[in-house]
N, C-alpha and C positions, 0 to 999 in steps of 0.2 A: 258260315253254315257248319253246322255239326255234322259227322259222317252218317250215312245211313245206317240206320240199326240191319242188320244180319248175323242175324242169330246163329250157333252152332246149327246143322240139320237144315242149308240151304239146300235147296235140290235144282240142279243143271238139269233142263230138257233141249229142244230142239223143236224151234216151231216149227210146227204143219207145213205153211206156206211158205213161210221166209226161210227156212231152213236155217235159222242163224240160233245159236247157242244162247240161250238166256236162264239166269238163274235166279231163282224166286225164291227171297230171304224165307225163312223161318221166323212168322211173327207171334209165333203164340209160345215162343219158349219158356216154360215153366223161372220164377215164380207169376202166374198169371192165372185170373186176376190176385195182383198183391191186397191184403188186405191190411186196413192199420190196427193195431190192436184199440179192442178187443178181441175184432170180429165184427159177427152181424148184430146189430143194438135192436133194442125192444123198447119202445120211449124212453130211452137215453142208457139205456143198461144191457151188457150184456146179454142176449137170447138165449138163457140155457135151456140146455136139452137140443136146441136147435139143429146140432151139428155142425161141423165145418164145411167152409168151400175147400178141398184139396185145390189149392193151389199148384202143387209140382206137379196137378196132370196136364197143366197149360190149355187152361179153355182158348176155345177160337172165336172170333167174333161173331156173337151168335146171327149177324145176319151174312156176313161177306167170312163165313166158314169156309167157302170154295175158292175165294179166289179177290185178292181185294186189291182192285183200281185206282188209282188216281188220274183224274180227267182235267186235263186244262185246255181252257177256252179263253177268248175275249171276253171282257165280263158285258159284253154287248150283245154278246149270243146268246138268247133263248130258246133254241131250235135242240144242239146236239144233244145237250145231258137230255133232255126227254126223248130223246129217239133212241138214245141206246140205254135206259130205263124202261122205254116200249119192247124192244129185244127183248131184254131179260124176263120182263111179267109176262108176257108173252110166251117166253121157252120155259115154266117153270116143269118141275117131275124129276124122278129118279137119275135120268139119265141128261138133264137138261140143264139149266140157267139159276137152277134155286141155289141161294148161298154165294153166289157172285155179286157183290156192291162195289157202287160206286163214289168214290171221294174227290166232290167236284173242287178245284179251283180256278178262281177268276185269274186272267191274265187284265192288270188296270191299262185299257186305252181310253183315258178320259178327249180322244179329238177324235171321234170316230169317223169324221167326216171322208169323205172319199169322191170328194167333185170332178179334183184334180191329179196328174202324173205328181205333184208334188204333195197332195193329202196320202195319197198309196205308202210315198216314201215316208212320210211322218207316221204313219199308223201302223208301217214295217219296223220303223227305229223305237214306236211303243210296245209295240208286242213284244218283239227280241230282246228288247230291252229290260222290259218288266219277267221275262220267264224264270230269274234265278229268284225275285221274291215269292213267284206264287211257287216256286220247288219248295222253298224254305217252306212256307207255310203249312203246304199237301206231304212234308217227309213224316209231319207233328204225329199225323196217322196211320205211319207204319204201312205204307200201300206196297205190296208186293210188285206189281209194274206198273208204268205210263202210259196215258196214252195223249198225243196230241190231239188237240180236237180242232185246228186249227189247218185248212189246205194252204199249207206255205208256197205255193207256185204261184198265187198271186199275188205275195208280196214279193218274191225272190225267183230273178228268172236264173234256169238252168238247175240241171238234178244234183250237179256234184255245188252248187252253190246252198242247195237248200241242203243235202246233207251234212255241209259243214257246220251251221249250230247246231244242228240237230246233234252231231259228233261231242259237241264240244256242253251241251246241255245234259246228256247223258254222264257223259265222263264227271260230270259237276255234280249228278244226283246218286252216282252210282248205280241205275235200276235201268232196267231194260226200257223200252218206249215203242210203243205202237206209233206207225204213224200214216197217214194220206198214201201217200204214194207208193209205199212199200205195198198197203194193202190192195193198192186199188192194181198193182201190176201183178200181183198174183192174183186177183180176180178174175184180170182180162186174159191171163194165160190159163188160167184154169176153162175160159169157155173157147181160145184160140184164135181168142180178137187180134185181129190187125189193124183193121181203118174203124174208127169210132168216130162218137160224135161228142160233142160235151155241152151239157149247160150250167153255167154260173151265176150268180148276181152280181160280178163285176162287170165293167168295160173292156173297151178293146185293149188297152194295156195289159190289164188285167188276164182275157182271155189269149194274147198274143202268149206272154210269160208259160200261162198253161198248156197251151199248144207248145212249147217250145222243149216242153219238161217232158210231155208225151212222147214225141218224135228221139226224145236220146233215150228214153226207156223203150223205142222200137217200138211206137204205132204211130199211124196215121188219123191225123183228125181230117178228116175229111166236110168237117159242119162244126159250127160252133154256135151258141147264142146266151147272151149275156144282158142282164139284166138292168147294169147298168147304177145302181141301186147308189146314190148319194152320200149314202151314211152307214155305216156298217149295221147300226141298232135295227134301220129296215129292209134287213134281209129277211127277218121271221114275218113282214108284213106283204110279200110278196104274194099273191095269191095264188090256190091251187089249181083254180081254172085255166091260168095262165101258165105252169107249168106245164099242165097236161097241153095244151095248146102247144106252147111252142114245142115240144116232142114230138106231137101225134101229125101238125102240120109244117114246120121247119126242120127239125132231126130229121125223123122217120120218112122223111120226103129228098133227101139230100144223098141216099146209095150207100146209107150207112149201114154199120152190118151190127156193133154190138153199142149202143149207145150210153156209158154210165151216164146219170144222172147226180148233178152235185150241189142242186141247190138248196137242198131238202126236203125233208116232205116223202116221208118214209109211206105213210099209207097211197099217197097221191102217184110213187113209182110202182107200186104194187099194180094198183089199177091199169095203169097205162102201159105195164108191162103185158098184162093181159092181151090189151089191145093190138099192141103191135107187133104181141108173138117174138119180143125179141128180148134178151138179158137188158136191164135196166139197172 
């Protein structure tokens, strides 16, 4: 792997939440766009009169001008890149989401199966495995940060266990990285959650792991319910009746106080937030 391009004119900020130092290359460093000579052609010739594209002002990618992503996923998930492509067309305006895109790559688990404690372990050894080709592939694009799309507490029990690739992935892309759990603990502190509830489409392995990761980041699960789901590909086949369900009558019935939801199903927490009056 080639090093990531970062251009003269990175800029260090400090996130909001995480408070952790990250610094977002400069991708649009002049000459950009390069063009080959001529220029811009006119059925095979030259455009004269046309004028030039000033390349040394370093245009920005006319759609991800604010802010450009790299997303990696299972390539068996069809749920996240559309939920967080719903965000953004959703928050577009001056002061919103327009100009922030996203550059999906697939992480290849061609055994998606998950019947067994021993399919979890092979579909943990695919995923982790496969993350340094789809970095190779998602740098091609210049993406200013990462983000996982992937809740690694189900394949990896314990917090200092899953942030050790996480460590070690980062250091290999050189770019900051969004990820699960970082975000979802500043969530829960932002609302001053203690005892939560969770639901997944894994099994009890699975949900054990996640409870396990909760409790050293300092909450209580106090309910959990898990979907159980066979094969990773039907997690997006899960239905939305059956989310709300097990929320409105399994969570929300259990003396929970702030329950994330992690199954999916962005519009389907929306509603049932409503319902139950509580952060979702």
């Amino acid at each position: 792997m080639s090093d990531p391009i970062i251009h003269e004119g990175a800029q260090t900020i400090i996130g909001k939440l995480s408070g952790k130092e990250i610094t977002i290359p400069n991708v649009n460093a002049p000459p950009i766009p390069a063009l080959a000579p001529p220029g811009v052609i006119h059925n095979g010739e030259k455009a004269e009169n046309f004028g030039e594209i000033d390349s040394s002002r370093g245009y920005p990618d006319v759609r991800s001008f604010k802010r450009k992503f790299g997303l990696f996923i299972p390539a068996t998930n069809t749920s996240m890149e559309h939920e967080l492509w719903s965000i953004i067309f959703k928050n577009q305006g001056p002061n919103g989401l327009k100009g922030v895109g996203l550059h999906t790559a697939n992480v290849l688990t061609p055994k998606p199966q998950l019947k067994t404690e021993e399919d979890l372990m092979e579909y943990k050894k695919q995923f982790l495995g496969g993350l340094r080709t789809a970095v190779d592939g998602a740098l091609l694009a210049e993406p200013q940060y990462l983000i996982m799309g992937m809740s690694l507490e189900h394949i990896i029990g314990g917090i200092k266990e899953i942030r050790a690739p996480m460590a070690d992935i980062e250091a290999y892309s050189g770019l900051s990285w969004a990820t699960w759990h970082d975000a979802i603990q500043a969530a829960l502190d932002k609302y001053g959650a203690k005892r939560i509830g969770i639901m997944t489409p894994f099994d009890k392995k699975g949900n054990e792991s996640a409870t396990k990761m909760f409790k050293e980041l300092g909450f209580e699960v106090v309910s959990s319910v898990g979907f159980s789901c066979a094969n990773a590909l039907h997690i997006a086949h899960v239905p939305d009746w059956a989310k709300e369900k097990a929320i409105l009558e399994l969570l929300a019935n259990d003396g929970t106080k702030q329950p994330p939801a992690k199954a999916g199903g962005l519009e389907t927490m929306t509603k049932v937030r409503i319902r139950v009056a509580r952060p979702v």
